[in-house]
C-alpha positions as CSV (number, residue, x, y, z in Angstrom):
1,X,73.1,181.8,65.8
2,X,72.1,178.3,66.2
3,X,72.0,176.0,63.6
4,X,68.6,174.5,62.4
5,X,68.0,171.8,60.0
6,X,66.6,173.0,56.6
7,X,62.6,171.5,56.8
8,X,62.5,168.5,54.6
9,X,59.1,167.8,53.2
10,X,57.8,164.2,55.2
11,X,55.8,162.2,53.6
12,X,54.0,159.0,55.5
13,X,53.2,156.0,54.0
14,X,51.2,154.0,56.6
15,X,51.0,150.6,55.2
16,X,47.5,148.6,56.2
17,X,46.8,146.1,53.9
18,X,47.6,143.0,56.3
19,X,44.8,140.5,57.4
20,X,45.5,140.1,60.8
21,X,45.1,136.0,60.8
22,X,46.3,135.8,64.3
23,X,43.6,137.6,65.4
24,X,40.9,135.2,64.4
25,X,38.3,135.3,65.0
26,X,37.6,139.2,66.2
27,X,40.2,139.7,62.8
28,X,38.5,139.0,59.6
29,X,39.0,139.7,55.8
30,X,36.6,142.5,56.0
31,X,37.6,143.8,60.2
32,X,41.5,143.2,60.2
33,X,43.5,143.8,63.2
34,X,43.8,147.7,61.9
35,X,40.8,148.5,62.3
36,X,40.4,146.9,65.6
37,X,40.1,148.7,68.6
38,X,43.0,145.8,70.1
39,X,44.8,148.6,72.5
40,X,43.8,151.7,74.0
41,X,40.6,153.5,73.1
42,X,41.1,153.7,69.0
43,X,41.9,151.2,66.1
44,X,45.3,151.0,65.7
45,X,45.0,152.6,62.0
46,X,43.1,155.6,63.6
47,X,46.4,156.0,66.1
48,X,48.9,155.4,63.7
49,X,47.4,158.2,61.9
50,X,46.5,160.3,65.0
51,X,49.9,159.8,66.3
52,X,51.2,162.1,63.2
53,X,48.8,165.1,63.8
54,X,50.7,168.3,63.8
55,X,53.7,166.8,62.4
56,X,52.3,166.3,58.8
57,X,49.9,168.0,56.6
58,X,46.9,165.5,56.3
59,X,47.8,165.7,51.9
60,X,51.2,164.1,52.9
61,X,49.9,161.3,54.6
62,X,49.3,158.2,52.3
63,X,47.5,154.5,53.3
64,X,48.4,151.9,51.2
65,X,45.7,148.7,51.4
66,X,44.1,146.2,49.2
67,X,40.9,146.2,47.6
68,X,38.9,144.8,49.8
69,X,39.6,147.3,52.3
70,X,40.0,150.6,50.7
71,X,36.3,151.9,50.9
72,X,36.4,151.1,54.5
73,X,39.9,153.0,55.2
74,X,38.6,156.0,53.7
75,X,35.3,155.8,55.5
76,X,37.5,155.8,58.5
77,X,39.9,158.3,57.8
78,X,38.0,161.1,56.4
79,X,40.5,163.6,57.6
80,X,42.9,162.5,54.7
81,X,42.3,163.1,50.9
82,X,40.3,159.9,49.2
83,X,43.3,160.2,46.9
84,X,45.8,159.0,49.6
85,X,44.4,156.3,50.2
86,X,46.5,154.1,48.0
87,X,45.5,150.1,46.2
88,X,47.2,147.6,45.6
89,X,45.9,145.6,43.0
90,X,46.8,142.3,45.0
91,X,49.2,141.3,47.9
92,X,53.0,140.8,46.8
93,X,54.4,141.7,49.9
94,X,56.3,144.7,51.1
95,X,58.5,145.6,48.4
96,X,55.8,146.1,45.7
97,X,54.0,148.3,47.6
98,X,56.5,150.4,48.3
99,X,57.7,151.0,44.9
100,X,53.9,152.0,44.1
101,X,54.0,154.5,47.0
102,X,57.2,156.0,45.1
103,X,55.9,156.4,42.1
104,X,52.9,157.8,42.7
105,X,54.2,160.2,45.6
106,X,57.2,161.2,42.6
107,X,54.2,162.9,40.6
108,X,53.4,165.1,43.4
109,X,56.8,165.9,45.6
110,X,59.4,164.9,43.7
111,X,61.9,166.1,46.3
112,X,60.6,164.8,49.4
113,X,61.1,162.5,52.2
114,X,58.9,159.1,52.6
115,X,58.3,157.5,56.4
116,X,57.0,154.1,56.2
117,X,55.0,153.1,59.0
118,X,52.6,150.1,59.7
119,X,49.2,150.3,60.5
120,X,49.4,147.7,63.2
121,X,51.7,148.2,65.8
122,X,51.4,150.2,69.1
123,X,53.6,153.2,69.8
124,X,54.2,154.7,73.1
125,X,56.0,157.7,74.0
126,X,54.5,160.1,71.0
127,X,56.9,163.3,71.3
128,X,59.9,160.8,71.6
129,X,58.6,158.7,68.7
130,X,58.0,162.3,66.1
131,X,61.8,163.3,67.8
132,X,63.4,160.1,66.1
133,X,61.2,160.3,62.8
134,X,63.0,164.3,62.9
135,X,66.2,162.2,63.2
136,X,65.7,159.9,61.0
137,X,64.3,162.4,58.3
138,X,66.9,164.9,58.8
139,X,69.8,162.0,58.6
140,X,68.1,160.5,55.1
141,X,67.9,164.2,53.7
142,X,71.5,164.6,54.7
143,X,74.0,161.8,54.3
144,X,71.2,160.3,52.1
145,X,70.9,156.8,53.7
146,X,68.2,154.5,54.0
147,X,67.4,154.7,57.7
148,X,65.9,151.9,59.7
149,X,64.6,151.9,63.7
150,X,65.9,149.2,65.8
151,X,63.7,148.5,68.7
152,X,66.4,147.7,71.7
153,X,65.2,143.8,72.5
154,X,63.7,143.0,76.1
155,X,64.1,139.2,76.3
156,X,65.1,136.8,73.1
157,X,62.6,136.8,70.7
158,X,62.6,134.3,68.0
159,X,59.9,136.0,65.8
160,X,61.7,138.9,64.9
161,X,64.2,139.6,62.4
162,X,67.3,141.6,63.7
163,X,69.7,144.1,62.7
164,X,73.2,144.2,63.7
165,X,74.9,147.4,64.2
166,X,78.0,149.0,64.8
167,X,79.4,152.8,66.1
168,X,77.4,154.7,68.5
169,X,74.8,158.2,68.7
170,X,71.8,158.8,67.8
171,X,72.2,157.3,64.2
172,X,74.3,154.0,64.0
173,X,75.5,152.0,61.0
174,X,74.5,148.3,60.2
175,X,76.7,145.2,59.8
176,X,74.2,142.9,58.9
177,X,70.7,142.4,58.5
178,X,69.8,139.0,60.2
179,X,67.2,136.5,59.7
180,X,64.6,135.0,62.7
181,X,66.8,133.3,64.6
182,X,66.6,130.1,66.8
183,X,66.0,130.3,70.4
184,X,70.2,130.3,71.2
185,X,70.9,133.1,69.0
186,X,67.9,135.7,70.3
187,X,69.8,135.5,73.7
188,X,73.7,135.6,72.4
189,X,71.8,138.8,70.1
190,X,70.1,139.7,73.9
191,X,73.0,140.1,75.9
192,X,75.6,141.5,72.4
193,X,74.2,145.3,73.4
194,X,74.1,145.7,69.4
195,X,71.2,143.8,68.0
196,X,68.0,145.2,67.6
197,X,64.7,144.5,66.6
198,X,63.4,144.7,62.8
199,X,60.7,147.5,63.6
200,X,59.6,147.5,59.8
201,X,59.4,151.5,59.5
202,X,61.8,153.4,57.3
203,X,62.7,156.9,56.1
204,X,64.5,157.8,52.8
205,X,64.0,160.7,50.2
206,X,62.6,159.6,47.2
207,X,65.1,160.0,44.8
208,X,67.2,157.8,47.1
209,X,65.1,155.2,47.1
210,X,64.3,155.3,43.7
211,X,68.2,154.6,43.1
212,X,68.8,151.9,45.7
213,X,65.9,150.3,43.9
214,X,67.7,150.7,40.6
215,X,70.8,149.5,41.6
216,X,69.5,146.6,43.6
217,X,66.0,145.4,42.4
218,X,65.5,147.4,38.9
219,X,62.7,145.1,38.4
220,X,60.9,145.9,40.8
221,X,60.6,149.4,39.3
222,X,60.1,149.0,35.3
223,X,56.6,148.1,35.3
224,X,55.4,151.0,37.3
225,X,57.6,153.1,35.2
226,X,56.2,152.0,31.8
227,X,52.9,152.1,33.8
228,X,52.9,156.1,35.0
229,X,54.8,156.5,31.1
230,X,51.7,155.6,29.5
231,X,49.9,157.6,31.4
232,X,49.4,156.0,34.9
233,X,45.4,154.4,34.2
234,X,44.2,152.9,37.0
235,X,42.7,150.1,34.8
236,X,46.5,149.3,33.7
237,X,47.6,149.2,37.4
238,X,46.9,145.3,38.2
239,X,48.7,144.4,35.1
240,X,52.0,146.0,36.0
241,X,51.7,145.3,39.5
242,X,50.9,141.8,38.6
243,X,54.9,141.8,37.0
244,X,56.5,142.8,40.3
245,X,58.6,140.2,42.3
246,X,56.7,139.5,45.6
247,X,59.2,140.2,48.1
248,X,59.7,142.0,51.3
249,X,61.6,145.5,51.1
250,X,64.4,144.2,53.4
251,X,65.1,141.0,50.8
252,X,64.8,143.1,47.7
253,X,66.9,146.1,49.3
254,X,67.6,146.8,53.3
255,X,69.9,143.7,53.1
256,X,71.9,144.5,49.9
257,X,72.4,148.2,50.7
258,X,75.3,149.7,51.4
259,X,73.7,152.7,52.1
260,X,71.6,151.5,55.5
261,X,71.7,153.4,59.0
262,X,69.6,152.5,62.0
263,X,67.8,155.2,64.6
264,X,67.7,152.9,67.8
265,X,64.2,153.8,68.5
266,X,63.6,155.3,72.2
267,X,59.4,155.0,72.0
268,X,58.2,151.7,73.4
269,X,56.9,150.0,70.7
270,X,54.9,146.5,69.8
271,X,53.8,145.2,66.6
272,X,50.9,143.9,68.8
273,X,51.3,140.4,66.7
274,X,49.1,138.3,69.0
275,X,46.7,137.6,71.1
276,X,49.3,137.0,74.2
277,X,50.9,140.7,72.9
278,X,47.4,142.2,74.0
279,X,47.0,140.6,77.3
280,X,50.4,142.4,78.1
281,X,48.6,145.6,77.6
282,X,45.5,145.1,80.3
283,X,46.2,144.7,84.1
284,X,45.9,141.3,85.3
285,X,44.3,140.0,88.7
286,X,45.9,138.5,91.6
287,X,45.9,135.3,89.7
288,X,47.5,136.7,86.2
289,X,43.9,136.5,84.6
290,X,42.8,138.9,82.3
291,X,39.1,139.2,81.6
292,X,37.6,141.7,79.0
293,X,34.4,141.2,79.2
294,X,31.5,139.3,80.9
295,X,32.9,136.6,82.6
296,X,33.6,134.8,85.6
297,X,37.0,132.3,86.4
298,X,37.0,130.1,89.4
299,X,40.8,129.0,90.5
300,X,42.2,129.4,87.2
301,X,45.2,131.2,86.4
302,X,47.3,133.2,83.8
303,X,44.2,132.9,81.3
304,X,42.8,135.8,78.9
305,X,39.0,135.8,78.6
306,X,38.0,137.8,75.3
307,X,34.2,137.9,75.7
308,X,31.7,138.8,73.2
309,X,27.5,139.3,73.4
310,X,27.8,136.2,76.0
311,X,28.6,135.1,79.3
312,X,31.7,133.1,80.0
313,X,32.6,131.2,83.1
314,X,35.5,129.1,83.9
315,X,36.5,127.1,86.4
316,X,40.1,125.0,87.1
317,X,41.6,126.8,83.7
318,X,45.4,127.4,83.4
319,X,47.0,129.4,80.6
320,X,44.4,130.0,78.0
321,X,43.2,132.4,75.9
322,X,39.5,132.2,75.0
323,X,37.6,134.6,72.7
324,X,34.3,134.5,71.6
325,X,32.5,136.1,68.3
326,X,28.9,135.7,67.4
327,X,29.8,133.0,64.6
328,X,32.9,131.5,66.4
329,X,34.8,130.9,69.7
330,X,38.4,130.6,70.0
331,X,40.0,128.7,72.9
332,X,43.7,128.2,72.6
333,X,46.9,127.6,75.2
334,X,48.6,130.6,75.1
335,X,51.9,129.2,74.3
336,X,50.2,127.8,71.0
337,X,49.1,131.4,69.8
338,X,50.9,131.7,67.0
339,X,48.8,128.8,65.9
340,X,46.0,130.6,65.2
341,X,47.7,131.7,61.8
342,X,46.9,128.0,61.0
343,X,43.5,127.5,62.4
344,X,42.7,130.1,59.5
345,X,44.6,128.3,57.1
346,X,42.6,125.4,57.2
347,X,39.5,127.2,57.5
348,X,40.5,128.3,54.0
349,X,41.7,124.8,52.8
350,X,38.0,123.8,54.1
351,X,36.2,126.1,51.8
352,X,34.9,128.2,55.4
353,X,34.8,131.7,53.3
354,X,31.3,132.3,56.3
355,X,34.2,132.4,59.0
356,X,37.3,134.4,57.6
């Protein structure tokens, strides 16, 4: 008789409370890049959820996001309980919400398996991708490690935190976590065959997690433990959330684990994390232009036209990306994308609340 793997309980946690900033100006506070339709024909929260149908019961899957955003998620995602649609008081990063997700999911399966995922990113290859979550879930259940994904990198990205890894399967081990490296380093990580990409999505059981956090990070646990002690209130949430250390899960745990593995991921996968990510996803002309849109270019080349309600003609343009809003119009080189991050900045530092 063939052995099968005993059915561990998955729960997702599908984390969408990010604002999207390089996205200006089609990404706002109120429209982040989530609930965009950025890549194929659906926001990328509605596929990140879609993309589990079938493989989880629609009570096990959970959205964290903020405030600001929650009556909109639900209003979105009607298929799930309003219950699982999880806030955070206020942003403090990855690790705080996290530890929410735990505590709250403890009340109701105390014995099963969480898969963090983000709301943002695209996934190709959908049987392939639920294959690996299997191996990933089955592997935390099992030898009751924190698992990982590494996304096998294409050319040396500097944006992107790595992981190092050692052995050699369908599971590996880590040697070290490593930070976003300079230029000389993504290629030396390139060519090594045993660097990955940082994919940000996780699987571990929840008692496991629970004590990595105690060992590692205990106080980033207390305050939602005296919280759901006294009774879990929703009005005493911001308080104790308001106590936890704002840091990322792989500073406050991945990297001080000795319990981490890594899945190297075989989906194709983007964390779609700007406007030059999204041009690779449309077909280009004979002259590398991509147009969404209403518009017109005259010998330009390699540019991205974004349009909105209007017209847009170009004429002699090289490398630009150019989007256009009601309220605002975006034209940047596209080597200077990342920038955008800062265009919002100042738009905040200028008191412009009517444009973010």
């Amino acid at each position: 008789m063939a052995h099968t793997h005993k059915e561990h309980r998955k729960l997702a946690v599908i984390l969408a409370g990010g604002r999207g900033t390089r996205f200006w100006p089609r990404s706002r506070g109120k429209r982040p890049k989530q609930f965009l339709t950025m890549v194929g024909k659906e926001s990328l929260l509605h596929q990140t959820v879609h993309r589990l149908d079938g493989a989880f019961l629609p009570e096990d899957i959970f959205v964290l996001t903020t405030e600001e955003l929650a009556e909109e998620t639900r209003k979105m995602l009607p298929e799930l309980p309003s219950q699982n649609v999880l806030v955070e008081p206020e942003g403090r990063n990855t690790a705080p919400c996290l530890a929410l997700a735990l505590v709250v999911m403890e009340q109701r399966v105390p014995d099963g398996v969480m898969v963090v995922l983000s709301a943002d990113s695209w996934i190709g290859d959908r049987a392939k991708f639920l294959k690996d979550i299997d191996t990933a879930v089955n592997h935390a259940a099992e030898k009751r490690d924190l698992v990982t994904f590494g996304i096998r990198p294409t050319y040396p990205e500097t944006g992107y935190g790595y992981i190092e890894t050692e052995g050699e399967g369908a599971v590996l081990g880590v040697t070290a976590f490593r930070e976003k490296p300079s230029y000389e380093k993504a290629v030396e990580y390139l060519e090594s065959g045993s660097h990955y990409w940082n994919a940000g999505m996780f699987v571990w059981t929840l008692q496991d997690f629970r004590s990595e956090l105690c060992s590692h990070c205990p106080e980033m646990l207390a305050p939602l433990d005296e919280w759901v002690a006294s009774g879990a209130s929703p009005a005493d949430l911001p308080r104790a959330y308001g106590r936890l250390p704002k840091q990322s899960i792989d500073y406050a745990l991945m990297e001080k684990s000795e319990r981490v593995a890594v899945v190297p991921a075989r989906f194709r996968w983007s964390d779609v994390g700007s406007w030059p990510a999204v041009v690779e996803f449309h077909e280009a002309d004979a002259s590398g232009n991509v147009i969404i849109g209403d518009a017109l270019l005259l010998e330009s080349f390699n540019c991205a036209i974004f349009a909105g309600q209007r017209f847009i003609a170009g004429s002699g343009l090289s490398n630009l990306i150019v989007v256009d809003e009601p309220d605002a119009l975006l034209i940047c080189r596209k080597d200077r994308a990342q920038d955008v991050k800062l265009i919002v900045d100042k738009l905040k530092e200028l008191g412009r609340e009517d444009l973010l």
